[in-house]
PyMOL commands that place a pseudoatom at each C-alpha (Angstrom):
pseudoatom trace, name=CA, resn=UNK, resi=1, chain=A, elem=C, hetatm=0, pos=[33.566, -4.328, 22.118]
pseudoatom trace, name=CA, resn=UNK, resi=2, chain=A, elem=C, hetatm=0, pos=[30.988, -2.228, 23.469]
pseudoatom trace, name=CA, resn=UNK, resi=3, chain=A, elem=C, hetatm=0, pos=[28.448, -3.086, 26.406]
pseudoatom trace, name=CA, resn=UNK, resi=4, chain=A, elem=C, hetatm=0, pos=[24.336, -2.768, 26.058]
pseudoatom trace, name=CA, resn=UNK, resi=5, chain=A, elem=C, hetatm=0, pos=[22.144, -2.794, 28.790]
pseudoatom trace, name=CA, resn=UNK, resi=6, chain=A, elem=C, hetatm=0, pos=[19.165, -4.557, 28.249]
pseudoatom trace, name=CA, resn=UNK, resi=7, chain=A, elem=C, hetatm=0, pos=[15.920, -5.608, 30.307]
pseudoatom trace, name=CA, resn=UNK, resi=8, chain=A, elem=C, hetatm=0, pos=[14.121, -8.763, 30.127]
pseudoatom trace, name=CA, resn=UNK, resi=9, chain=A, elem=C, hetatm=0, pos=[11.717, -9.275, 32.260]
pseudoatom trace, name=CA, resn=UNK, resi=10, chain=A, elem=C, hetatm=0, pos=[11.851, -6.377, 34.653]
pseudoatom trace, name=CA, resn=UNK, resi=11, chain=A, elem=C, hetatm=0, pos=[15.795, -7.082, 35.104]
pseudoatom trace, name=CA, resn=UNK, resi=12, chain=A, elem=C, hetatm=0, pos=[18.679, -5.714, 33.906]
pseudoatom trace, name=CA, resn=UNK, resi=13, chain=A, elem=C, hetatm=0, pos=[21.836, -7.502, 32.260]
pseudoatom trace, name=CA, resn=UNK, resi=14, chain=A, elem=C, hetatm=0, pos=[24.989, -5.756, 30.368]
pseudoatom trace, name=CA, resn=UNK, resi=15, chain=A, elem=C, hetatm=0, pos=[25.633, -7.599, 27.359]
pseudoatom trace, name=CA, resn=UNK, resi=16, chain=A, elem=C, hetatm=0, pos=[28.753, -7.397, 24.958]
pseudoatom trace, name=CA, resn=UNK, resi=17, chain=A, elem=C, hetatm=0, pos=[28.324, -7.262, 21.651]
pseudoatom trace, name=CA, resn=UNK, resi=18, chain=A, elem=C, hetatm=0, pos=[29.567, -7.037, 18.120]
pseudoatom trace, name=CA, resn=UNK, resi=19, chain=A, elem=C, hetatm=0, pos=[30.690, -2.887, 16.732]
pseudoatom trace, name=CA, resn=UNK, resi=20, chain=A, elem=C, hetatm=0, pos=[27.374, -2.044, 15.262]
pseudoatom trace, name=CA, resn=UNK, resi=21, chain=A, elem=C, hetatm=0, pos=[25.387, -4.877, 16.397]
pseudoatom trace, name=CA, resn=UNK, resi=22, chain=A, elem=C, hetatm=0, pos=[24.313, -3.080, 19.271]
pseudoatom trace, name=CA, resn=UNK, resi=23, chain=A, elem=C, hetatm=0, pos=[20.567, -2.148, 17.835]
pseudoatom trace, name=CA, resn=UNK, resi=24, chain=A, elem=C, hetatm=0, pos=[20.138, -5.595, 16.687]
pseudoatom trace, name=CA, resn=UNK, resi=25, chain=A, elem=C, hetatm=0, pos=[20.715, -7.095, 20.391]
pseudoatom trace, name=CA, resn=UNK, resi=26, chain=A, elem=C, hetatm=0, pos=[18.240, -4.587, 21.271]
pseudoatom trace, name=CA, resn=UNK, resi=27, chain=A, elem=C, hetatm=0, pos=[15.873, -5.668, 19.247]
pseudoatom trace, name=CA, resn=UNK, resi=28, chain=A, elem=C, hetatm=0, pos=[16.392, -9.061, 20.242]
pseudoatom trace, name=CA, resn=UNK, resi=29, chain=A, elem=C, hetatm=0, pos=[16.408, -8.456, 23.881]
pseudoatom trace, name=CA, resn=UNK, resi=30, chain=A, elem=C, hetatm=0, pos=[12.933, -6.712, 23.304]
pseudoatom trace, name=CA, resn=UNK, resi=31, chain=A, elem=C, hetatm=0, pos=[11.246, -9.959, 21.782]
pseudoatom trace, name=CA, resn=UNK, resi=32, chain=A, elem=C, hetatm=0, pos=[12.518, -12.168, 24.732]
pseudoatom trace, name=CA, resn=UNK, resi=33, chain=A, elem=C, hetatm=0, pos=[11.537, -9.519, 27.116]
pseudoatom trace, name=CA, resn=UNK, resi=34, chain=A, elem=C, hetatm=0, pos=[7.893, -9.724, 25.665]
pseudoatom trace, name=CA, resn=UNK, resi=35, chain=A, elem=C, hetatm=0, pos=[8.045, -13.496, 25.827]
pseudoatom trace, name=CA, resn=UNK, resi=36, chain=A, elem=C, hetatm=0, pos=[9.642, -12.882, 29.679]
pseudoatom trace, name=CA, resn=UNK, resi=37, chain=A, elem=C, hetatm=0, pos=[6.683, -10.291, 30.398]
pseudoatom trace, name=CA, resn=UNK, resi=38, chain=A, elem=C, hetatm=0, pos=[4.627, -13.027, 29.676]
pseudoatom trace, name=CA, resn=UNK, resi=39, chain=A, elem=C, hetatm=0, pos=[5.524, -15.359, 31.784]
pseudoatom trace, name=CA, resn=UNK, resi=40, chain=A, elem=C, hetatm=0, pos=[5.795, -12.764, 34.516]
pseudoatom trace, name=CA, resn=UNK, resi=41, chain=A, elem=C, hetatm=0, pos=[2.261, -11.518, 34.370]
pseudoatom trace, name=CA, resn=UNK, resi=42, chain=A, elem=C, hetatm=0, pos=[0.901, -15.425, 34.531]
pseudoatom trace, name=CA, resn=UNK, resi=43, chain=A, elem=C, hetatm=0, pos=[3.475, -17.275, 36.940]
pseudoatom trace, name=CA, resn=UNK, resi=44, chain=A, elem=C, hetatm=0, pos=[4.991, -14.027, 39.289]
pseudoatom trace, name=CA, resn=UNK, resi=45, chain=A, elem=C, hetatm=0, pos=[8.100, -13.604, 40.030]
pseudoatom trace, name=CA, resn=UNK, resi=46, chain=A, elem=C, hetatm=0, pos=[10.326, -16.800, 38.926]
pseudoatom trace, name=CA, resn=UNK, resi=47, chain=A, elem=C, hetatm=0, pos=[14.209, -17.555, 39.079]
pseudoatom trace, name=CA, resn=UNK, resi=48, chain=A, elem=C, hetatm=0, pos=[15.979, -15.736, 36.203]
pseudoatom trace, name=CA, resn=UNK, resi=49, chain=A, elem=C, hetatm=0, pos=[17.545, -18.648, 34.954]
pseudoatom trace, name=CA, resn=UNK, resi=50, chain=A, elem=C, hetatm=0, pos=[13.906, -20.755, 34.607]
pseudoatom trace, name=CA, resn=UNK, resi=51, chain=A, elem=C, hetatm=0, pos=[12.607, -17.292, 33.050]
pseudoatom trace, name=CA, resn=UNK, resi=52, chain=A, elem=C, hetatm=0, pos=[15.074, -16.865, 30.197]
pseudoatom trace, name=CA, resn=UNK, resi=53, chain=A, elem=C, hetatm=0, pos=[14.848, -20.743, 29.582]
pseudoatom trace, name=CA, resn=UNK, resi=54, chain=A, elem=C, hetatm=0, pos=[10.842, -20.672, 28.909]
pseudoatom trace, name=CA, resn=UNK, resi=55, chain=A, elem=C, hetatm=0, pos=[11.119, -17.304, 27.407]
pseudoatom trace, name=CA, resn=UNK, resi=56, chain=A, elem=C, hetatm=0, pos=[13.707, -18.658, 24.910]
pseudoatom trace, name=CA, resn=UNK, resi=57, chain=A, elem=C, hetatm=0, pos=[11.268, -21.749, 24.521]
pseudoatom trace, name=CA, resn=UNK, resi=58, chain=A, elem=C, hetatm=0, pos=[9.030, -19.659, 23.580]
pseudoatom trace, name=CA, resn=UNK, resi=59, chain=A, elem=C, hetatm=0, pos=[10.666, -17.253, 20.956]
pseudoatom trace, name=CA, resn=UNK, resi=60, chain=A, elem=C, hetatm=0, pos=[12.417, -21.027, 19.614]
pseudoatom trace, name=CA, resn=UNK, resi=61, chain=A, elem=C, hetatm=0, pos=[8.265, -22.195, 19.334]
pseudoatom trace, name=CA, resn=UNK, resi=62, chain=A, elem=C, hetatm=0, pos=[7.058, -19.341, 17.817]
pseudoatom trace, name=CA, resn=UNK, resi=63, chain=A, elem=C, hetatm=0, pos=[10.438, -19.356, 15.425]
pseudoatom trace, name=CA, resn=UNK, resi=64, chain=A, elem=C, hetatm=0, pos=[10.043, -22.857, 14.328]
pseudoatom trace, name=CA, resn=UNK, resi=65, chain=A, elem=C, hetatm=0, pos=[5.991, -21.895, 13.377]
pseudoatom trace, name=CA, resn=UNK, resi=66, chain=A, elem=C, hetatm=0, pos=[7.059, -19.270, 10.969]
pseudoatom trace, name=CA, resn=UNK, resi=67, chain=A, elem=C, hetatm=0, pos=[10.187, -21.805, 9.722]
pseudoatom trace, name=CA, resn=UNK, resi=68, chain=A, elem=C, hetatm=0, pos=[7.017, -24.479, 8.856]
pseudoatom trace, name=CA, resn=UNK, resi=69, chain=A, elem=C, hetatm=0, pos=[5.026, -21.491, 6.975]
pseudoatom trace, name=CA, resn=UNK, resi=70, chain=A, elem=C, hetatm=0, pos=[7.986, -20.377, 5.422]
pseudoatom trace, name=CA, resn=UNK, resi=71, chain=A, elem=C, hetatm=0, pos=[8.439, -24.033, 3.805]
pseudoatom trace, name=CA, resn=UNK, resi=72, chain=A, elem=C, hetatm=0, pos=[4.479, -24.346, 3.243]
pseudoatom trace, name=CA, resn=UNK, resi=73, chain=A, elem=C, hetatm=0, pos=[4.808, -21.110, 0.961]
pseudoatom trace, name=CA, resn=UNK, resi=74, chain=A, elem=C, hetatm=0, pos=[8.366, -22.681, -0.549]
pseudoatom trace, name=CA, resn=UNK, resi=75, chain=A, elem=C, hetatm=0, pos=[6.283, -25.248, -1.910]
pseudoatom trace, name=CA, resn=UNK, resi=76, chain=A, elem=C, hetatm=0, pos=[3.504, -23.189, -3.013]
pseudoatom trace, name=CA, resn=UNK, resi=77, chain=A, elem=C, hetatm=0, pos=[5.946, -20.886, -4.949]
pseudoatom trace, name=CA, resn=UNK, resi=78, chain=A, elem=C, hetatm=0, pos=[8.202, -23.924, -5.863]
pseudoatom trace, name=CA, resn=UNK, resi=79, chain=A, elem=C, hetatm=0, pos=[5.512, -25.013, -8.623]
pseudoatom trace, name=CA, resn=UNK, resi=80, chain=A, elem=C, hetatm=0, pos=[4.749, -21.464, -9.521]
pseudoatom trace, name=CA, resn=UNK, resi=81, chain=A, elem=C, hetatm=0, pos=[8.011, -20.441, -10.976]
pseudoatom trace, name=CA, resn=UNK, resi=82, chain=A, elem=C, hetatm=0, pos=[7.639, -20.287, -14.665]
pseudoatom trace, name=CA, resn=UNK, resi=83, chain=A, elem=C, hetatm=0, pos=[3.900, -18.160, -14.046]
pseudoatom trace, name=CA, resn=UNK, resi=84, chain=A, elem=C, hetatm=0, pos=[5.805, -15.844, -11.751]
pseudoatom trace, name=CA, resn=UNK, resi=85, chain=A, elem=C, hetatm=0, pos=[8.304, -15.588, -14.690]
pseudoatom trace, name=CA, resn=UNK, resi=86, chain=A, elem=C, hetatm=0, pos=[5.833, -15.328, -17.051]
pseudoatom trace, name=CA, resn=UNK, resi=87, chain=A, elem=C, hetatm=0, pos=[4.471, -12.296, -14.862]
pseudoatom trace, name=CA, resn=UNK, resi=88, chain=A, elem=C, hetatm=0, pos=[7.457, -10.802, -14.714]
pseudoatom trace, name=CA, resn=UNK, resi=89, chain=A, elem=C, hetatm=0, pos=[8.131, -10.299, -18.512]
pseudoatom trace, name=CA, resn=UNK, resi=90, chain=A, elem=C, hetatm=0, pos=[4.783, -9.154, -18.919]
pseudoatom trace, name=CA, resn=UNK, resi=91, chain=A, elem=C, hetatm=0, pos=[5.098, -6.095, -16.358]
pseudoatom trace, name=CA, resn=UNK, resi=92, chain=A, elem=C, hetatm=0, pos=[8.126, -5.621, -17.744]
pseudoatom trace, name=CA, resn=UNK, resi=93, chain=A, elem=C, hetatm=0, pos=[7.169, -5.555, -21.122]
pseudoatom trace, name=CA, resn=UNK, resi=94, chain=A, elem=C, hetatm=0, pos=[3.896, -3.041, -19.857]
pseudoatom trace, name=CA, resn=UNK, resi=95, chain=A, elem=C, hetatm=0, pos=[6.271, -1.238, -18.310]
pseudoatom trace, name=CA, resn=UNK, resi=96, chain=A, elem=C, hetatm=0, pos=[9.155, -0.470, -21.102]
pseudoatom trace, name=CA, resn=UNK, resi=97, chain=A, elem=C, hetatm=0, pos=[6.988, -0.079, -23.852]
pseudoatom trace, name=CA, resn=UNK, resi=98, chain=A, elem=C, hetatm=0, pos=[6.490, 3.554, -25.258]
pseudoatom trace, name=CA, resn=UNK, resi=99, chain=A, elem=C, hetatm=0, pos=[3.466, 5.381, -24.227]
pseudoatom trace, name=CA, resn=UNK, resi=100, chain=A, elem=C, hetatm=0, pos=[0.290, 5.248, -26.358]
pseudoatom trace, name=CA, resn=UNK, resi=101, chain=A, elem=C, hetatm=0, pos=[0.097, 8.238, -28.917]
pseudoatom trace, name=CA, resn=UNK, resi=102, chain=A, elem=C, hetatm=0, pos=[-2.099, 10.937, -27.704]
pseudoatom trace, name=CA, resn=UNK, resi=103, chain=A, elem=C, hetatm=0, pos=[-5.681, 10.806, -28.868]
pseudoatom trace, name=CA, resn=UNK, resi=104, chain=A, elem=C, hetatm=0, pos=[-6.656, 13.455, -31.033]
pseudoatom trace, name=CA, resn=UNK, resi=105, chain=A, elem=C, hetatm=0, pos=[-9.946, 14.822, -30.161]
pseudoatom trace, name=CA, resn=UNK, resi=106, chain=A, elem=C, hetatm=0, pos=[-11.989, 17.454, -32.888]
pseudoatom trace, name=CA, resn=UNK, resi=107, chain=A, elem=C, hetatm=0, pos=[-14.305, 19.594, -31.239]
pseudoatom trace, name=CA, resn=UNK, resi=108, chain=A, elem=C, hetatm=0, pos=[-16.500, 21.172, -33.630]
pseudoatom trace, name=CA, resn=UNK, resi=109, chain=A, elem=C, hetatm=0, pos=[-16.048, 25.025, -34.575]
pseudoatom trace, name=CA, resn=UNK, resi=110, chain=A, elem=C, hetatm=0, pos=[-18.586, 27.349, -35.333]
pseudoatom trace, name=CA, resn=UNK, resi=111, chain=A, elem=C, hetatm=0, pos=[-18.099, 29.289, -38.895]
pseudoatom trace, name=CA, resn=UNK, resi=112, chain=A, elem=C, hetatm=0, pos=[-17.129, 32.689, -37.825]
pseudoatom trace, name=CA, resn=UNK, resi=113, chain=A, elem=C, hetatm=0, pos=[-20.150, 35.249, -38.298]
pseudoatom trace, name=CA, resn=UNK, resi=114, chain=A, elem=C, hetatm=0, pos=[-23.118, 31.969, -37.968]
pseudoatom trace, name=CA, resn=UNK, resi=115, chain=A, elem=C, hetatm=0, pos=[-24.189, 33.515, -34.385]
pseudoatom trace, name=CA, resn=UNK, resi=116, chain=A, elem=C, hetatm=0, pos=[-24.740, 36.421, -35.816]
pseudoatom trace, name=CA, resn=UNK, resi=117, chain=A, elem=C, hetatm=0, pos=[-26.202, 35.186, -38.845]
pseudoatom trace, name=CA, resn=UNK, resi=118, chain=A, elem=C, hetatm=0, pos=[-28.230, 33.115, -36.169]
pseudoatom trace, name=CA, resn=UNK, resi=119, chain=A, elem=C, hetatm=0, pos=[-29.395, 35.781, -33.647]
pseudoatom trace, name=CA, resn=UNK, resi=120, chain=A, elem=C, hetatm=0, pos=[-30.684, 37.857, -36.610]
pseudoatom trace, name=CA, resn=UNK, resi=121, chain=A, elem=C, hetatm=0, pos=[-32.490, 34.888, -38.733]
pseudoatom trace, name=CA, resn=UNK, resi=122, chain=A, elem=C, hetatm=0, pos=[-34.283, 34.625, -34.861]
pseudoatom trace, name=CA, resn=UNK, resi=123, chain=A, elem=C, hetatm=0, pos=[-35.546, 38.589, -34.733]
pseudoatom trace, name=CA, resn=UNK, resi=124, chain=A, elem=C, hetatm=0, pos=[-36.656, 38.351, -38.208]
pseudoatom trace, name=CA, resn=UNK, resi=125, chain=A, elem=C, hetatm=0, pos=[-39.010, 35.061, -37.227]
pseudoatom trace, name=CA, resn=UNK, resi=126, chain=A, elem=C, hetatm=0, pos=[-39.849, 36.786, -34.309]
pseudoatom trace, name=CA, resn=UNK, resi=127, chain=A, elem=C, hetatm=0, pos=[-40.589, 39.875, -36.486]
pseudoatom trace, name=CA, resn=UNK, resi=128, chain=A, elem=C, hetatm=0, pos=[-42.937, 37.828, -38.658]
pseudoatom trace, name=CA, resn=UNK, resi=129, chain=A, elem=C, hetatm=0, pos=[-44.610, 36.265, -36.212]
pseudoatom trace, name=CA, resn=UNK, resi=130, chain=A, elem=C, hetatm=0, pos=[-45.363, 39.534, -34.326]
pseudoatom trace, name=CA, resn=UNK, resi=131, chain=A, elem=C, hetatm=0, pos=[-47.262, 40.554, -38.226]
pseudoatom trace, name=CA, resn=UNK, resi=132, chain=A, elem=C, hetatm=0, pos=[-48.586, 37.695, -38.446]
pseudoatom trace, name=CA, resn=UNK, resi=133, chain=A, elem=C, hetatm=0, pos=[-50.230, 38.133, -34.911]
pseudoatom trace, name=CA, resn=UNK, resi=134, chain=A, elem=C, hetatm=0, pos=[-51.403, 41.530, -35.897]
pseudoatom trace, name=CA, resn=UNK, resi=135, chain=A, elem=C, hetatm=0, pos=[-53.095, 40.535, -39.107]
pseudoatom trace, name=CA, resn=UNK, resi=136, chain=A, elem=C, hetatm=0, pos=[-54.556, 37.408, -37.461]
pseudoatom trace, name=CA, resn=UNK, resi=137, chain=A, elem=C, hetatm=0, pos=[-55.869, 40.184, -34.497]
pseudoatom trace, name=CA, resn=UNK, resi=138, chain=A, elem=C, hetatm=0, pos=[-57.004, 42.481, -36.796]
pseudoatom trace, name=CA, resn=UNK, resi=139, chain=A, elem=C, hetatm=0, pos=[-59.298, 39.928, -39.046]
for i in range(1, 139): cmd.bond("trace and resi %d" % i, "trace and resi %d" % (i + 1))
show_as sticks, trace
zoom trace
């Protein structure tokens, strides 16, 4: 059975403990040592026993808050059931159905030879406006 030392409130115990339980009394040890701290900074230096009572008090107070808000959301759920079911089978449903088929998109081609039939339909206007400016210079 091995031995952990922890520290609660700036003292040290050894502790046996369960094979591979050792981080979880750690852990534990930690959250009364934060409650012990506590105490510590407003009281001083206080018999051990008296500390790990009220720190225990405390972890058991702030335990039982988060049991009553557990049972507050219970009951919230509780009546909720068949919507959260509901939910459920509709993300499934979203989520197992085949993808969407891919959206064809047409981008329009130009006719192969219309730029050039383009750029030379533009010199020749530009040719015949150039006459046309001579003749109408001219007069």
């Amino acid at each position: 059975m091995p031995e952990v030392t922890i520290e609660i409130g700036g003292r040290t115990f050894e502790v046996a403990c369960q094979e591979g339980e050792e981080k979880y009394l750690q852990m534990a040890a930690r959250m009364l040592d934060t409650e012990a701290q506590v105490l510590v900074g407003q009281i001083g230096r206080i018999p051990e026993a008296r500390m790990l009572l009220m720190a225990g008090l405390m972890l058991a107070d702030k335990t039982a808050g988060m049991e009553d808000r557990l049972k507050k959301m219970e009951t919230v759920l509780a009546g909720k059931e068949d919507e959260i079911a509901s939910l459920r089978a509709q993300i499934d449903t979203l989520e197992n159905r085949p993808p969407p088929d891919p959206v064809k998109v047409q981008v329009p081609v130009l006719p192969e030879g219309l730029g050039e039939t383009l750029a030379e339909l533009a010199a020749r206007a530009e040719s015949l406006a150039d006459q046309t400016e001579e003749k109408s210079g001219a007069a």
